[in-house]
N, C-alpha and C positions, 0 to 999 in steps of 0.2 A: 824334678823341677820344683823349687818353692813359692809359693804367692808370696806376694806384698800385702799385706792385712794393715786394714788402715787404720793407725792408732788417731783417736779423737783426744785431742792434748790439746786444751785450751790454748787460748792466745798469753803465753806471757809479757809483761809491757815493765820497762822500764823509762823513766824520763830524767834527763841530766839539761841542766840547766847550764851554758856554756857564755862565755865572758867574748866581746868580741876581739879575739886575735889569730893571730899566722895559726896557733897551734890548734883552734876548732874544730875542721875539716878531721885534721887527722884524729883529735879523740873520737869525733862523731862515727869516725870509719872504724876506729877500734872497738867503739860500744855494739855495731852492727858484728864484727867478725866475733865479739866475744860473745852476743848473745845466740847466733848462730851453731853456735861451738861442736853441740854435740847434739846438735839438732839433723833430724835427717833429709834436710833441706839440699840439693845439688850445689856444689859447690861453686858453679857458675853463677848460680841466682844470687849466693849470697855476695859475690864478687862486684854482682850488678848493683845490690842494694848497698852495699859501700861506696861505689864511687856513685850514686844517686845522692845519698844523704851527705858526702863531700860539699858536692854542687852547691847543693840546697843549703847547707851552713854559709859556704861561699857567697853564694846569693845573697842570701840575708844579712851578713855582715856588711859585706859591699853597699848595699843599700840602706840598712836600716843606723848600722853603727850602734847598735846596743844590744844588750844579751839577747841570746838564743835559747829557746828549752827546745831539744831533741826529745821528741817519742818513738822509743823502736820497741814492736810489735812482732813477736816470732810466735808461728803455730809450724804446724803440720805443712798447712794449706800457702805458704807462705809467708811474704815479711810487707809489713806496711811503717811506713818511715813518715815522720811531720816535723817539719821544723816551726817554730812559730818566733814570731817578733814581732816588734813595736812599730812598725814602718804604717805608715795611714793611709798606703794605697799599695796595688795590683800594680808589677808592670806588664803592660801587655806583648806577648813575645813577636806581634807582627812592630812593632813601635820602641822597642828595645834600643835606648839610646846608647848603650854599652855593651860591643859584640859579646863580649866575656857570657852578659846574664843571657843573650839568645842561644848561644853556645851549649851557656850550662843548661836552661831548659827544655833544648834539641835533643840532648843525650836524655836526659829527664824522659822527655817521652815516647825517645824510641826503646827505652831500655828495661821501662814498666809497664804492666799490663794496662794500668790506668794511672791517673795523677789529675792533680786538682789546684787550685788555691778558692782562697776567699779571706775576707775582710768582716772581724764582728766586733764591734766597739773599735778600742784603739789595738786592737790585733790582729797579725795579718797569720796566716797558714800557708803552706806548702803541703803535700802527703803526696806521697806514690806506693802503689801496692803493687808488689809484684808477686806474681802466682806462682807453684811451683807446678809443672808441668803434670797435667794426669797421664799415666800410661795408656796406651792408643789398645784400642777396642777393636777385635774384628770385625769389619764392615758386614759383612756376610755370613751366610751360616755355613756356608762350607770351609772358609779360612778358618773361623772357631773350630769345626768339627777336626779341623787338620792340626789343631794348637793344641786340642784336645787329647788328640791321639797322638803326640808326641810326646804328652806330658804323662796320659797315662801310661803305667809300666802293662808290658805284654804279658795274658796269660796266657794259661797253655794251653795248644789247641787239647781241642776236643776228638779223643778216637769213638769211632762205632763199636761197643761191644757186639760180638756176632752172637746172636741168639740162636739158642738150639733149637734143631725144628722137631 
């Protein structure tokens, strides 16, 4: 049986600076699948982090109507996504006057591990980080002992040499 050894691979970050139109969403979701690529990342999480940073271009167009700059962030540990634009305020998802943005930021936070916004100057943010699963740990020391002895390969018993008397 072989471990997973966990390679510490910096966070790579690319940022694309996107125009407000129809075709947005879908580069932002190609920037996430391409930077994913050949990353050892599950292919669910990165499926999640595409239609997240979808939303969130969506969002931000819809609202702000002027460019977007995308940040997509891939490690090991997994993918954090930000969208940013010129919008001079937060909408709040309890107060969401357009189903669409409560919509988009419903899936937003059932689908990340965490997400955020805020407002600095005339810029507003968006980020959600989604984690990539750690492999589950035996609770106990006897499930380990048993995961243990599965994995180690059997030696041979042991005979008694008979000694002369």
């Amino acid at each position: 049986m072989s471990t997973i050894q966990p390679v510490n691979r910096p966070f790579e970050s690319h940022t694309v600076r996107l125009r407000p139109t129809s075709a947005a969403p879908r580069i932002s979701r190609k920037l996430v699948r391409d930077m994913c690529d050949h990353s050892p990342l599950p292919a669910a999480l990165v499926d999640d982090a595409a239609l997240i940073v979808g939303e969130l271009v969506t969002t931000s167009i819809k609202q702000a109507h002027t460019v977007v700059d995308v940040v997509i962030s891939v490690g090991d540990g997994g993918v954090t996504v930000r969208v940013q634009d010129s919008a001079a305020e937060l909408p709040m998802p309890s107060r969401c006057q357009q189903p669409s943005t409560a919509r988009s930021l419903d899936i937003v936070q059932r689908l990340s591990s965490s997400w955020g916004h805020y407002c600095a100057e005339s810029r507003r943010e968006f980020w959600a980080l989604l984690r990539a699963p750690v492999p589950a740990v035996p609770a106990d020391a006897s499930e380990l002992a048993r995961h243990v002895r599965m994995s180690t390969p059997a030696r041979p018993a042991r005979t008694a040499v008979p000694q002369p008397h």
